[in-house]
C-alpha positions, 0 to 999 in steps of 0.5 A: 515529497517531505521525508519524515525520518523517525525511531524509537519504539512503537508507541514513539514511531505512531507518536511522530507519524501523528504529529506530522499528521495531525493538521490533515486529520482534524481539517480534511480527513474527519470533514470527508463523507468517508470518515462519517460512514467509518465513525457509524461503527463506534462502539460497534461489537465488530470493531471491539472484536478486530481490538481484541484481535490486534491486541492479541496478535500484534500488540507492538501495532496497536502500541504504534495506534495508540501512539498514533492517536496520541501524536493527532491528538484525538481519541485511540479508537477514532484512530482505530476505527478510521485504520479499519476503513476498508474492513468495515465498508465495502467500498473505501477511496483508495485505488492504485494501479501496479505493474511488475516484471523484469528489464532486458537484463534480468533486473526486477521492476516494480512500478505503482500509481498511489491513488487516494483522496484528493484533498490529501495530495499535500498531506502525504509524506514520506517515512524513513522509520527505524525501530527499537527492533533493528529493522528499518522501512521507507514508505508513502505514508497518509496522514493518521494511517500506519504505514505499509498499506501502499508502497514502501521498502524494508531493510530486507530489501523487500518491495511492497506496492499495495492495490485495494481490493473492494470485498462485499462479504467480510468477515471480522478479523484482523484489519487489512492495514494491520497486517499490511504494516505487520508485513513491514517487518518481514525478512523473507517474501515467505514471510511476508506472505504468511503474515498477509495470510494470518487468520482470520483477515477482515478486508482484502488487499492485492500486494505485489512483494518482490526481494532478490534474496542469496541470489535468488528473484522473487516476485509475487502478487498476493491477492489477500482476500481472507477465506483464501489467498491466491498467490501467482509468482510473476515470470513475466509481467503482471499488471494489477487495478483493483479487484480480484482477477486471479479466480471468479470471485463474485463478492466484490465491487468492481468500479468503472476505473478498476475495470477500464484500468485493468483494461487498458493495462493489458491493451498496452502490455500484451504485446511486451516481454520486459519492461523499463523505467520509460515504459512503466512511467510512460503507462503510469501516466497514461490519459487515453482513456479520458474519463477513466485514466490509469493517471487520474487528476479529475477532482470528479473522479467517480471513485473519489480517488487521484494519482497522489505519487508514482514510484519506480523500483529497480531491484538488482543483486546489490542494491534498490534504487527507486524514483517517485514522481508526482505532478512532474511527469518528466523529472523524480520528486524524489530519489533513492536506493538501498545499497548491501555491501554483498548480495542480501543474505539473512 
């Protein structure tokens, strides 16, 4: 994949993220039946509203929006409205599958199917962003979107895998890709949670954040569903598809591919206590369901959605190596890591 390294302020950082971006938004993005649905809430008091809340709350985010708008070369809030996808509609094209846990030598793995729109399979790139603020992220980036909303690392050392959540009732608030970006800036997995938990939240998002921090693990899966937020730390492996599985929360749409996903995970891992970079790739490729795999390349895909990358971490005390696959399901596309002089301590 194309790796996009970027700095500069807010404003600057959205700029470059729209130039790269610009070609895929005006010719597939805005042709998508998506993005007509979205742009019948123009002018909408809702979407003024989740302005005025961005704006007040993360001012830095909505300059990088501005910026965005401002490098696609269209309107700030066409831009805004086509961020706020998952708060407006019940039911977007984004998916992705998850699984976590630990290796047999106590290592952290945290693994991620990115599903999305088809059409944009070569449009998506990769992001090296480096602020005016010190803080520094590495992320898989769709073309006119912030970043943080689907898989990425910080200079915190902090992993991040994003599953949408499909919420039938949602409130106006802060937009769920906001705060997933807003998240980027964390330097503990504390905080990273509290900013996903900052009221009020429109749409709901599933994260899996893992850190090894003063020598200490941590990994926790955070579905992100705003009246409340059911928070489990992982000791063994987690598994997670597309909706709310941690309590019987009736207001949501389950599809047919989350379920059968969500299925299939648990028939493959049951049985396992560790994981591995070979396992993980090996159910992230998995096709036994034929007409709803867990690694989907059906352009009839009932939920509009393919596998766009697959990304593996591997978090040790010292260092965060990843590799990224796509079409090849033998050899990475991509490969790196954080290497910290001593055990990451801020």
């Amino acid at each position: 994949m194309d790796i996009l390294k970027i700095s500069g302020s807010a404003f600057e950082i959205g700029q470059q993220l729209g130039e790269k971006g610009k070609d895929a938004w005006h010719t597939k993005i805005k042709n998508t039946e998506l993005w007509k649905n979205v742009f019948t809430f123009k002018g909408s008091k809702t979407i003024f509203n989740m302005q005025i809340l961005v704006k007040r709350h993360f001012p830095d985010i909505w300059q990088e929006i501005v910026g965005l708008a401002q490098g696609l070369e269209d309107d700030e809030m066409n831009v805004f409205l086509w961020n706020c996808r998952g708060d407006l509609l019940a039911s977007t094209s984004d998916g992705c599958t998850t699984i976590s846990g630990k290796d047999d030598t106590g290592n952290i793995i945290v693994s991620h199917n990115e599903d999305g729109l088809p059409n944009l399979l070569n449009d998506c790139f990769l992001a090296e962003v480096s602020q005016n603020s010190g803080i520094s992220f590495f992320s898989f980036v769709y073309p006119a979107s912030l970043c943080g909303h689907t898989f990425s690392i910080n200079s915190f050392g902090i992993v991040n895998t994003v599953n949408n959540l499909r919420l039938e009732n949602r409130q106006t608030g802060l937009p769920r890709q906001v705060l997933a970006r807003a998240a980027l800036n964390a330097e503990s997995i504390a905080s990273a949670i509290d900013t996903l938990s900052t009221p009020p939240r429109a749409g709901g998002f599933h994260h899996t954040l893992a850190q090894i921090k003063n020598g200490t693990q941590r990994l926790v899966s955070i579905e992100a569903i705003g009246s409340q937020n059911l928070i489990r730390e992982i000791n063994h492996i987690g598994f997670h598809a597309n909706h709310v599985i941690y309590s019987n929360y009736e207001q949501q749409t389950i599809t047919e591919s989350s379920q059968a996903r969500q299925t299939r995970l648990k028939v493959l891992l049951d049985k396992e206590t560790e994981l591995n970079e070979s396992l993980c790739l090996k159910i992230l490729s998995d096709t036994h369901n034929i007409r709803l795999p867990i690694y989907r390349k059906d352009k009839d895909d009932p939920d509009q959605e393919n596998t766009l990358a697959s990304v593996i971490y591997i978090l040790k005390p010292n260092k965060v190596s990843w590799k990224i696959f796509r079409e090849d399901r033998l050899n990475p596309e991509n490969v790196g890591e954080i290497i910290f002089s001593s055990p990451l301590s801020v």
